[in-house]
DSSP file (Angstrom, degrees, kcal/mol; ACC not computed):
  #  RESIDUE AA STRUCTURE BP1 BP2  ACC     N-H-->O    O-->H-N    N-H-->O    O-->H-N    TCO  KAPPA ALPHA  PHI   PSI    X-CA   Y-CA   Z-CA
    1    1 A X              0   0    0      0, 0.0     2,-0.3     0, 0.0     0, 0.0   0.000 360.0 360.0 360.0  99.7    0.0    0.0    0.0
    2    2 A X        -     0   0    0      1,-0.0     2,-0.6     3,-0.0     3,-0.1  -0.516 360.0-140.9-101.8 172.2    1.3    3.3   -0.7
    3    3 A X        -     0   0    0     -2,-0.3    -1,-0.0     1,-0.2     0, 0.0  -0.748  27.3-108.3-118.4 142.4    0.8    6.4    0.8
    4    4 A X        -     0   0    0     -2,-0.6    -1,-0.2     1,-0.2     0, 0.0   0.206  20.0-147.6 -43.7 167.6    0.4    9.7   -0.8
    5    5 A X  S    S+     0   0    0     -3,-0.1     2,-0.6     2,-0.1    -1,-0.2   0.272  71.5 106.2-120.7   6.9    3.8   11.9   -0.2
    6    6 A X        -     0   0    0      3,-0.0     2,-0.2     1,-0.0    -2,-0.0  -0.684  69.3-136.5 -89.6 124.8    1.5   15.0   -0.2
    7    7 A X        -     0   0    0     -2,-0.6     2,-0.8     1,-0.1     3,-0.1  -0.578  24.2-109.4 -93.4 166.8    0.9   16.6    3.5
    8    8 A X        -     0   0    0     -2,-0.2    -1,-0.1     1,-0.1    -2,-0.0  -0.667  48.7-118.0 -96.9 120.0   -2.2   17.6    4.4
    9    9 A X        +     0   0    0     -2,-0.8     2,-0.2     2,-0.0    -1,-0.1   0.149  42.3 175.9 -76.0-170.6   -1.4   21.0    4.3
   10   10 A X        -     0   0    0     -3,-0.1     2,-0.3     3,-0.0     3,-0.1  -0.707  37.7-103.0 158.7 145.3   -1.6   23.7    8.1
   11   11 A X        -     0   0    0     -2,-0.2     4,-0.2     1,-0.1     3,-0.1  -0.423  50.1-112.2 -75.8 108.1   -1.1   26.7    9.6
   12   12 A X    >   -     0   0    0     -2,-0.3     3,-2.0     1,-0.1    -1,-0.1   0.052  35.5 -92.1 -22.8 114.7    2.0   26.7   11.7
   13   13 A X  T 3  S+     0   0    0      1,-0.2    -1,-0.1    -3,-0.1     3,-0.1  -0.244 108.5  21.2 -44.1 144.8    2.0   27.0   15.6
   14   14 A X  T 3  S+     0   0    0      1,-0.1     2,-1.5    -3,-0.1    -1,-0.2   0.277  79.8 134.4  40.0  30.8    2.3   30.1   16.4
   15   15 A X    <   -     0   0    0     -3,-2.0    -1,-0.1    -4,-0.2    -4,-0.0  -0.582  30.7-167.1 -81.2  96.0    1.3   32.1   13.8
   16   16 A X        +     0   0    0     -2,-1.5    -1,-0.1    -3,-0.1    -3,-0.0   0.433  29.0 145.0 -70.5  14.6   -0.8   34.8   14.5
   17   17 A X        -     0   0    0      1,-0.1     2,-0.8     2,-0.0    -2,-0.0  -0.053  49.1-129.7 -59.2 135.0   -2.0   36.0   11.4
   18   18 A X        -     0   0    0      1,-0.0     2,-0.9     2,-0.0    -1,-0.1  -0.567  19.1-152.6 -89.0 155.1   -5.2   37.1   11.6
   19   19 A X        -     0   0    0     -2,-0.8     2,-0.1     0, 0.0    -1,-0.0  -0.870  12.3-136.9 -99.0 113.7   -7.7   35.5    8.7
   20   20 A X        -     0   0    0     -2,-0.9     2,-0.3     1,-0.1     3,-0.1  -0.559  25.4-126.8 -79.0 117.8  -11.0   37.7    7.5
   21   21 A X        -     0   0    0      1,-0.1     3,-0.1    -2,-0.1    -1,-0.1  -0.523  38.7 -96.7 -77.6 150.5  -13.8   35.1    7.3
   22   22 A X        -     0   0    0     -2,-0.3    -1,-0.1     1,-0.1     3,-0.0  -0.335  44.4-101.8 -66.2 139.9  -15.3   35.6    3.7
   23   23 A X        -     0   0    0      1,-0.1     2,-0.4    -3,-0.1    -1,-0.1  -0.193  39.9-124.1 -74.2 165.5  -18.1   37.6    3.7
   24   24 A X        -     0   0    0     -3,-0.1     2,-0.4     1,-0.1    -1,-0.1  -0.800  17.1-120.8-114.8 137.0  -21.6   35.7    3.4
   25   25 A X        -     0   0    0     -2,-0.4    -1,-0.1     1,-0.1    -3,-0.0  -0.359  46.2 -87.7 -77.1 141.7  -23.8   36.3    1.1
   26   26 A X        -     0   0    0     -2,-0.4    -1,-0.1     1,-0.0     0, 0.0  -0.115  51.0-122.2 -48.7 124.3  -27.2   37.4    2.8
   27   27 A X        -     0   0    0      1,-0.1     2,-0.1    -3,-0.1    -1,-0.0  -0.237  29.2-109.6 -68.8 151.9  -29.4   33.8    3.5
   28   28 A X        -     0   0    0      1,-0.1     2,-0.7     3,-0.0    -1,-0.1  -0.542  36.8 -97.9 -76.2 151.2  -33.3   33.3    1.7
   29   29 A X        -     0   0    0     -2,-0.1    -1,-0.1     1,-0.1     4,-0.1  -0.618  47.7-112.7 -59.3 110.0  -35.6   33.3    3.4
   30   30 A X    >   -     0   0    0     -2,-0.7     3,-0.7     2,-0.1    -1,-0.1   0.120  39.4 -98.6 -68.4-178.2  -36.6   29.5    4.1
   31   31 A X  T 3  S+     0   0    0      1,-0.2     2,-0.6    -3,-0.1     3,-0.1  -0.284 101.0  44.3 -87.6 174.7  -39.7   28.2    2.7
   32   32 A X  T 3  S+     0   0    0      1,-0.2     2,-0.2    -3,-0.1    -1,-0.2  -0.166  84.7 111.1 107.2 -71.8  -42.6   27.9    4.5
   33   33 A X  S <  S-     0   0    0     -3,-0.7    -1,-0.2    -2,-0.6     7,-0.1  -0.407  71.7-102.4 -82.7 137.1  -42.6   31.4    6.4
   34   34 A X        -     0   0    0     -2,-0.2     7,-0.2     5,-0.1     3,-0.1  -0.089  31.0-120.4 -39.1 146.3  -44.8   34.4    6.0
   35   35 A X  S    S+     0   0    0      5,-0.4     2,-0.2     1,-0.1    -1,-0.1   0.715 100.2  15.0 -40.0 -38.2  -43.2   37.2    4.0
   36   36 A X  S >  S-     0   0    0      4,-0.1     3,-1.9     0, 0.0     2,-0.3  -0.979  94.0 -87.9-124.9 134.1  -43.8   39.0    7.2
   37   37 A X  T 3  S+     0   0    0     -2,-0.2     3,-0.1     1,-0.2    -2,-0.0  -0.121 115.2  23.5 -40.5 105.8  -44.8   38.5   11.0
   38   38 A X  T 3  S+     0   0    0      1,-0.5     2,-0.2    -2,-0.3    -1,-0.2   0.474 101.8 102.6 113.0  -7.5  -48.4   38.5   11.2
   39   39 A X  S <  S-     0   0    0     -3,-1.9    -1,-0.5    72,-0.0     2,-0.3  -0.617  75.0-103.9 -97.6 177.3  -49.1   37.5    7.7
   40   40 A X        -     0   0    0     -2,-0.2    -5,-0.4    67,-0.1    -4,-0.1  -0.724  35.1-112.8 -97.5 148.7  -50.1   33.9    6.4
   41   41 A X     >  -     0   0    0     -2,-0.3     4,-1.0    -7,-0.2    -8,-0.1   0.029  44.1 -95.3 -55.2 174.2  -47.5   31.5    4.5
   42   42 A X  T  4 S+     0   0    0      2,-0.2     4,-0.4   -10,-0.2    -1,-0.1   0.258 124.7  57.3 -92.4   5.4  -48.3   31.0    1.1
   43   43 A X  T  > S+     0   0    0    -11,-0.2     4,-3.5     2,-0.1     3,-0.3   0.802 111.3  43.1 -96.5 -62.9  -50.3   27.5    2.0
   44   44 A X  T  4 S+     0   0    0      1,-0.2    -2,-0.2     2,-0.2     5,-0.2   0.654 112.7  54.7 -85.6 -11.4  -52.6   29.3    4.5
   45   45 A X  T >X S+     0   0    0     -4,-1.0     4,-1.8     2,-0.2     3,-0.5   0.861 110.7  48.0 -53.4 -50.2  -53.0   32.2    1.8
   46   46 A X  T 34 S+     0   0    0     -4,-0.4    -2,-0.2     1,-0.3     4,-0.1   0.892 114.4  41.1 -63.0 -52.8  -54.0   29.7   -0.6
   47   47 A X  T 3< S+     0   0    0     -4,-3.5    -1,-0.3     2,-0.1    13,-0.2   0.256 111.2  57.8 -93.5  38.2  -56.6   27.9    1.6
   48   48 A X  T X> S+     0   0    0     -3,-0.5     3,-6.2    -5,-0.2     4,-0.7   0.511 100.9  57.3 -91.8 -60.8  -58.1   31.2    3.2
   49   49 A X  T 3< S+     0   0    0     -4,-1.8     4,-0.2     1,-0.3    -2,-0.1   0.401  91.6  70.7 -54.7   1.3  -58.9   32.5   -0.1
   50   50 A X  T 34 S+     0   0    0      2,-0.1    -1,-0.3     1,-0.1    -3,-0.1   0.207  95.3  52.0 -97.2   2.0  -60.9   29.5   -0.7
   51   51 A X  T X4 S+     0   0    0     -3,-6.2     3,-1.3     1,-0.1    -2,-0.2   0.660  87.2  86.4-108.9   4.8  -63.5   30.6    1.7
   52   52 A X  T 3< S+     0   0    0     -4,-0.7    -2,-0.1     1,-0.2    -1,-0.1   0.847 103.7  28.4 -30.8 -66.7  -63.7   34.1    0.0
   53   53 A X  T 3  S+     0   0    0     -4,-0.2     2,-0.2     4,-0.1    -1,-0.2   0.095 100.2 110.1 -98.5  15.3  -66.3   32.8   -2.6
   54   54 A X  S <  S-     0   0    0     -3,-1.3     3,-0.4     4,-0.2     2,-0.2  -0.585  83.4-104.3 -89.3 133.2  -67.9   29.9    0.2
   55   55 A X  S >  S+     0   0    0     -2,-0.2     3,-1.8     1,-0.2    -1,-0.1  -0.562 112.6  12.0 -62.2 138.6  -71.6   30.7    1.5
   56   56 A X  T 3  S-     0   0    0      1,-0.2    -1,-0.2    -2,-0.2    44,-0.1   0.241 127.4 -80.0  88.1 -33.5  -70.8   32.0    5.2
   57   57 A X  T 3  S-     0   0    0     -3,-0.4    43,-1.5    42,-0.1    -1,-0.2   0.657  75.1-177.3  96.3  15.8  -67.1   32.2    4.4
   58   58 A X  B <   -A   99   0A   0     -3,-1.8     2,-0.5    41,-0.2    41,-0.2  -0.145  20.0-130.6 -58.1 158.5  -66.9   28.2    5.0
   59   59 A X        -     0   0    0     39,-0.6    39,-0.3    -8,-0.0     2,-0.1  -0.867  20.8-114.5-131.3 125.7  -63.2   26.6    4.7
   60   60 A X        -     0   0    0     -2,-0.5   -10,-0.1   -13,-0.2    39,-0.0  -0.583   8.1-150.3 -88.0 143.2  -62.7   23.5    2.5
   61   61 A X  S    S+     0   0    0     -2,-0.1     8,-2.2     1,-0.1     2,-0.6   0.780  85.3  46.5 -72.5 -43.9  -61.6   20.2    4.7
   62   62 A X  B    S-C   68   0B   0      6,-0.2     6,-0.2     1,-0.1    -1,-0.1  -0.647  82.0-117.8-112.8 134.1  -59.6   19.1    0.9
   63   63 A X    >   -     0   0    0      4,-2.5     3,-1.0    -2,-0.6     6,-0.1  -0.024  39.3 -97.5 -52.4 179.2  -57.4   20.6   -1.5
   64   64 A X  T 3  S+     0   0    0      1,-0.2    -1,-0.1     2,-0.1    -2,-0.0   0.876 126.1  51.5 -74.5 -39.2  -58.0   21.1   -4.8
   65   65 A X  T 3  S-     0   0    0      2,-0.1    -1,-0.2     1,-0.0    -2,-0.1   0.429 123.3 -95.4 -69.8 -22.4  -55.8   17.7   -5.5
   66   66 A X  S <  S+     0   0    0     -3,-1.0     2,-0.4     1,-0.5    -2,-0.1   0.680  83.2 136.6  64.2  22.2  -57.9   15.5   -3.0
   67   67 A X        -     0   0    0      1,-0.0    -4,-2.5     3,-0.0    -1,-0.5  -0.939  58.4-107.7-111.9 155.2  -55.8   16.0   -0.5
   68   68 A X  B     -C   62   0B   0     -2,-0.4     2,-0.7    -6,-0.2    -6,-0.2  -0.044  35.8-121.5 -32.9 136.5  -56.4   16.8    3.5
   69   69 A X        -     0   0    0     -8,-2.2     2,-0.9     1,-0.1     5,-0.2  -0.882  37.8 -98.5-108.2 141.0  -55.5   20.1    4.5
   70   70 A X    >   -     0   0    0     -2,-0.7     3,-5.2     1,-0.1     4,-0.4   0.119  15.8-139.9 -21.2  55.8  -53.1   20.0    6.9
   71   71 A X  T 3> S+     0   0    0     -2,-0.9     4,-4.6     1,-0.3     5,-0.2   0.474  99.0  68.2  16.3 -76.1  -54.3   20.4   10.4
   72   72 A X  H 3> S+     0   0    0      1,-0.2     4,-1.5     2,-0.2    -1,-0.3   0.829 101.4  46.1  -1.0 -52.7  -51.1   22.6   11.0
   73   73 A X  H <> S+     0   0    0     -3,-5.2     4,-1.1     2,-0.2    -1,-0.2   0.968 109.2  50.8 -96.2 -36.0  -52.4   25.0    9.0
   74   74 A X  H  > S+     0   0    0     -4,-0.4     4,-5.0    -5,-0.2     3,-0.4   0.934 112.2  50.2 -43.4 -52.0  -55.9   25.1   10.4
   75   75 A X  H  X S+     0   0    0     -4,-4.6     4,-1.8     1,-0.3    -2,-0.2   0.960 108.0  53.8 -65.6 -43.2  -54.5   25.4   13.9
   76   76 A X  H  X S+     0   0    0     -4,-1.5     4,-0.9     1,-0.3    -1,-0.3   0.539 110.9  38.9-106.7  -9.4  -52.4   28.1   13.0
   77   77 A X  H  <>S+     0   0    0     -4,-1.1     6,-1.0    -3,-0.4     5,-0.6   0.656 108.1  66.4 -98.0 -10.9  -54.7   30.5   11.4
   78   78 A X  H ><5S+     0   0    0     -4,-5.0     3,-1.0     2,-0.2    -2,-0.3   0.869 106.7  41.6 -48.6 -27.6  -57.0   29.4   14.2
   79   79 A X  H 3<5S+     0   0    0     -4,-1.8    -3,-0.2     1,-0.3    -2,-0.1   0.996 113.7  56.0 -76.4 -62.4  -54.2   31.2   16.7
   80   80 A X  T 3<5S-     0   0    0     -4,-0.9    -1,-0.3     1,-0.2    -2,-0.2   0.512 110.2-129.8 -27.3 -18.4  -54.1   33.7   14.5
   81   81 A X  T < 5S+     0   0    0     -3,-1.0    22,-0.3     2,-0.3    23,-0.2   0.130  72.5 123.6  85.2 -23.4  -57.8   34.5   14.5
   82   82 A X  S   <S+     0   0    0     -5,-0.6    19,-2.9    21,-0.2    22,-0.5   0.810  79.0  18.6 -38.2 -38.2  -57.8   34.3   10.9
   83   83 A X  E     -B  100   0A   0     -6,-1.0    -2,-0.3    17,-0.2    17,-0.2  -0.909  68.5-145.1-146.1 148.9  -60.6   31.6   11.1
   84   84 A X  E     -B   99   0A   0     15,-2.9    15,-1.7    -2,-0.4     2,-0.5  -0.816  35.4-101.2-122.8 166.6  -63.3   30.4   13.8
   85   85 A X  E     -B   98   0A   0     -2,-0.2    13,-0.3    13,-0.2     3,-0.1  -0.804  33.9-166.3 -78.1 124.0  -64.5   26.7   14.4
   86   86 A X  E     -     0   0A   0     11,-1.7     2,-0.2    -2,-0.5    12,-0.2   0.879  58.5 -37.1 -64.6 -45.8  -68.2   26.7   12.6
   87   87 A X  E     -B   97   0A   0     10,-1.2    10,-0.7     2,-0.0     2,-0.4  -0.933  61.8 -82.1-159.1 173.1  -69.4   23.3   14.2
   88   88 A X        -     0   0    0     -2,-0.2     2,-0.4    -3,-0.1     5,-0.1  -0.760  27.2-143.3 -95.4 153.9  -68.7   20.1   15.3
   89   89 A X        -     0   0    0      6,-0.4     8,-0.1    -2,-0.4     6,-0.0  -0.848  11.7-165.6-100.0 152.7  -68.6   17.4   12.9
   90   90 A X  S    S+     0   0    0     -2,-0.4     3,-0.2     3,-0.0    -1,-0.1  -0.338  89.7  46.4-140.8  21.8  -70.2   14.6   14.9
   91   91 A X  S    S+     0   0    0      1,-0.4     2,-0.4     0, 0.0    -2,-0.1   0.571 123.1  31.2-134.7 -33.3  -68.9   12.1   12.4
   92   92 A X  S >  S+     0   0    0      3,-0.1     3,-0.6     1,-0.0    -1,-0.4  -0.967  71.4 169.9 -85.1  90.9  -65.3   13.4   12.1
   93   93 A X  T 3  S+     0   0    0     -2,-0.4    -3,-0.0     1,-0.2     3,-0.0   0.181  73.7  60.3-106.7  32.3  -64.6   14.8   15.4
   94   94 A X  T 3  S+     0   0    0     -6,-0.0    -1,-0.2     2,-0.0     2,-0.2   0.345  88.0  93.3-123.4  -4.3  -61.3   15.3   14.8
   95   95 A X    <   -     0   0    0     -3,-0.6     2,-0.6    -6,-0.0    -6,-0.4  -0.642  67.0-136.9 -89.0 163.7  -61.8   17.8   11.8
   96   96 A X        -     0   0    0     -2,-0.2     2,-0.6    -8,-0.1    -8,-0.1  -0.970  16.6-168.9-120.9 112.1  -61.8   21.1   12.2
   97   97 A X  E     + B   0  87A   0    -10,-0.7   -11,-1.7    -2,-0.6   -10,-1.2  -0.909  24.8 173.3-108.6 113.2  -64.7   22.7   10.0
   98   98 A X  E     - B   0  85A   0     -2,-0.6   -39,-0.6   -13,-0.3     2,-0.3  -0.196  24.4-151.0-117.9-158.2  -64.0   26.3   10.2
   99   99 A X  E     -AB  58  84A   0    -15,-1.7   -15,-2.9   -41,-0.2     2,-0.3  -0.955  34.2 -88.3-166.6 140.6  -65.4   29.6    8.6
  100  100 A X  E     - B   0  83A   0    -43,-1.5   -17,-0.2    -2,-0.3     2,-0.2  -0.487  35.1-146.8 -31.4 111.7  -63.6   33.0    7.7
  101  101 A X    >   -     0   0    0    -19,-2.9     3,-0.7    -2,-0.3     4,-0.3  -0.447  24.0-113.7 -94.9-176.2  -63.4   35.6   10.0
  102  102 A X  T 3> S+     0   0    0      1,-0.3     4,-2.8     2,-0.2     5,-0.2   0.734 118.6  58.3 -90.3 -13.9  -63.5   39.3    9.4
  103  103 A X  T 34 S+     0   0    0    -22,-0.3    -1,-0.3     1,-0.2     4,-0.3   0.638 109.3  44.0 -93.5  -1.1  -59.9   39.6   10.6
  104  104 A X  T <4 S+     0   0    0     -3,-0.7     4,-0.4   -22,-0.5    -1,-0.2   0.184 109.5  58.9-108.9  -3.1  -58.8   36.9    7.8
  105  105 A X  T >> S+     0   0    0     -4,-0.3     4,-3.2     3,-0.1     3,-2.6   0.737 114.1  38.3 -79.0 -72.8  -61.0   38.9    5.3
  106  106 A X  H 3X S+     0   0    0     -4,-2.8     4,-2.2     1,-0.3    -2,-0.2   0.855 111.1  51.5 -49.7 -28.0  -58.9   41.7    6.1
  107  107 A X  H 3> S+     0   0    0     -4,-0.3     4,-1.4    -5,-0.2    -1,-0.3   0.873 113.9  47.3 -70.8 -17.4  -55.8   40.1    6.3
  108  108 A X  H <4 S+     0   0    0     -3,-2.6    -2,-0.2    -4,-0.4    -1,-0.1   0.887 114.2  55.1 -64.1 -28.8  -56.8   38.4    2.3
  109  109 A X  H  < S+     0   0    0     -4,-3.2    -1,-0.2     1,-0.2    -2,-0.2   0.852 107.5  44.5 -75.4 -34.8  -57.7   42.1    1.5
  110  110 A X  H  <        0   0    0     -4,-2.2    -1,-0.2    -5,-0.4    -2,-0.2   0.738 360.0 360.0 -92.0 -14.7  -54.5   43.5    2.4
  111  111 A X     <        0   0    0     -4,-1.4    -2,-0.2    -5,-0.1    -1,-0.2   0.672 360.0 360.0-106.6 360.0  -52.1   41.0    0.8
């Protein structure tokens, strides 16, 4: 077996130079998070605006695809206020059948 003759190369004890870290370029924003505090992600934008044109301001249980929407995202424009619980479903009582509130009309209106 032979072994490379190259050394792995390092800064000498006791050299003080100092080194300037390279500057970093400014990070994105990750995905996922409102543009702003206090607005909705681009998920909960999407399903808020579906109750725009709903009698009552009602909030679809599926996506457009036939999928669930996320629980996650219900709960979290419920803490937000965005949206109130309408009823209980007494055959699902683990969905959350919500409705529009005026403070997620305004928040649709303003973005």
């Amino acid at each position: 077996m032979s072994r490379s003759a190259e050394l792995i190369p390092f800064r000498p004890r006791g050299s003080e130079q100092a080194t300037e870290e390279p500057a970093r370029a400014p990070r994105e924003r990750p995905r996922g998070l409102p543009p702003a505090p206090g607005q909705p992600t681009r998920t909960q934008h999407v399903w808020l605006a579906r109750g725009l044109d709903q009698p009552g301001g009602k909030l679809p249980l599926f996506n457009v695809d036939g999928s669930r929407v996320d629980p996650k995202t219900i709960r979290a424009c419920l803490a937000q206020g965005w949206v109130a619980p309408w009823f209980d479903n007494p055959l699902k009582p683990g969905w959350l059948v919500c409705r529009l509130t005026d403070a997620g009309r305004a928040i649709l209106a303003g973005t």
